[in-house]
C-alpha positions as CSV (number, residue, x, y, z in Angstrom):
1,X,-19.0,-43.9,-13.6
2,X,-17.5,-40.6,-12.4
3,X,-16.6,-40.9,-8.8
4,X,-15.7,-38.0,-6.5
5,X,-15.7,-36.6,-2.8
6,X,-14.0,-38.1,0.0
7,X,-11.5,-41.3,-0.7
8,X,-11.8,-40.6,-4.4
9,X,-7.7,-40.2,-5.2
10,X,-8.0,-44.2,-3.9
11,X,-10.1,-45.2,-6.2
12,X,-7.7,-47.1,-9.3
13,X,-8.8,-45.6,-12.3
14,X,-9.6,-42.0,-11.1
15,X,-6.9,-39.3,-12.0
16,X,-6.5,-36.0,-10.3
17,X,-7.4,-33.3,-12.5
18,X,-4.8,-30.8,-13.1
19,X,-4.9,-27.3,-11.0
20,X,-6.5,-24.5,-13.3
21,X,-4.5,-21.9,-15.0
22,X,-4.2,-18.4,-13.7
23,X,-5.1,-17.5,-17.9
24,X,-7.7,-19.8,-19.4
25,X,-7.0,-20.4,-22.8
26,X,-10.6,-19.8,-23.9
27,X,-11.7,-17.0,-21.9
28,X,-14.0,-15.0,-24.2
29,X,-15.9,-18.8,-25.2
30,X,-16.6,-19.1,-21.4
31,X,-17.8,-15.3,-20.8
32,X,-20.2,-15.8,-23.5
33,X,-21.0,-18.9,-22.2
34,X,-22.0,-17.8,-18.9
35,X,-24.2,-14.6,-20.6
36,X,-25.4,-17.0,-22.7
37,X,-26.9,-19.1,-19.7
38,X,-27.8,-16.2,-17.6
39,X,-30.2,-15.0,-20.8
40,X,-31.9,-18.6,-20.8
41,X,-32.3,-18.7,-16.9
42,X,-34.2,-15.4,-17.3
43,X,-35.6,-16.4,-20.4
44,X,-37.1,-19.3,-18.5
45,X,-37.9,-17.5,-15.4
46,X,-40.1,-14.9,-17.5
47,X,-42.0,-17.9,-18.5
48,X,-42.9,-18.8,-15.5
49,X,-44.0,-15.2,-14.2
50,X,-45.7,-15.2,-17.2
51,X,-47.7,-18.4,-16.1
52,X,-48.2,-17.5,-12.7
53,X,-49.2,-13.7,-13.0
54,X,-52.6,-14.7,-12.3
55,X,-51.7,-16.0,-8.8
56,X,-49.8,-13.5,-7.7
57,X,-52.5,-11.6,-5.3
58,X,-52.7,-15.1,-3.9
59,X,-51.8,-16.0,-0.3
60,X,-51.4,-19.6,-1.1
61,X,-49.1,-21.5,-2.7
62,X,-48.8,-20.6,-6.3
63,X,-48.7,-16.5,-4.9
64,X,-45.5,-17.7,-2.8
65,X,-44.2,-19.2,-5.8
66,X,-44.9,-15.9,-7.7
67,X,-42.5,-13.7,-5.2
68,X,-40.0,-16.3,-5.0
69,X,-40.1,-16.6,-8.8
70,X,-39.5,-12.9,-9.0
71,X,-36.8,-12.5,-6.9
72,X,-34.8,-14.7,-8.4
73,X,-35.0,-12.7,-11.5
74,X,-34.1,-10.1,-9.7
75,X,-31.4,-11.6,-8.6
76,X,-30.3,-13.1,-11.8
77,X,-30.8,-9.3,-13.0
78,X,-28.3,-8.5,-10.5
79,X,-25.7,-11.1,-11.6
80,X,-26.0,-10.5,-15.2
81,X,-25.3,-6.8,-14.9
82,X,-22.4,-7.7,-12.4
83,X,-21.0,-9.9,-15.1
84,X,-21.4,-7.7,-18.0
85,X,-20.0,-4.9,-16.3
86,X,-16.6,-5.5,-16.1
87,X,-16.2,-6.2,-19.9
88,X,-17.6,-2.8,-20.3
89,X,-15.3,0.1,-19.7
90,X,-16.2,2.7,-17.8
91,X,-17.1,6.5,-18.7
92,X,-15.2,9.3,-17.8
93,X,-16.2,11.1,-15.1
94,X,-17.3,14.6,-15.1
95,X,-14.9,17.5,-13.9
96,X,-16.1,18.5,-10.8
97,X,-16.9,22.0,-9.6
98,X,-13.8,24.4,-9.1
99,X,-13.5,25.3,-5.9
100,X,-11.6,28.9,-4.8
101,X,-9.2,28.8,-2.0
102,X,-10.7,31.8,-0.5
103,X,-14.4,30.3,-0.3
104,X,-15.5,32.3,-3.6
């Protein structure tokens, strides 16, 4: 059985894991990983506004669960696009307006 927390280095039979590498050697396997996961958590969260629409005029109960169930995809929404965004470069920006030294 796994052990960890306090004390754990004591334990005989329970190594020290070695400290993570500034490059991991699998990095694109792990990004898709993690938007993998973030797709099924909202995947499964849209199920469940799905089920619950009904409720969600509610005061009690399943209305609370409603919001709360619809924040959190918001807030999955959120960390998605945060996640996304910084394989995704960005577009240039548009020259601004020139302006004249004398005001013109």
């Amino acid at each position: 059985m796994l052990r960890s927390g306090r004390g754990a280095s004591g334990v005989p039979g329970v190594t020290e894991r070695p400290p993570p590498s500034s490059e991991p050697q699998h990095s694109e396997y792990f990004e898709e990983r993690v938007e993998y996961g973030l797709l099924e958590v909202g995947r499964r969260l849209q199920t469940v506004l799905t089920v619950l629409t009904p409720y969600r005029t509610e005061d009690g109960r399943l209305g609370t669960a409603y919001v709360a169930a619809h924040d959190a995809l918001g807030d999955l929404a959120a960390t998605y696009t945060w996640v996304t965004l910084e394989r995704q470069p960005a577009r240039p920006a548009r020259p601004g307006r020139r302006r004249r030294p004398w005001g013109g």
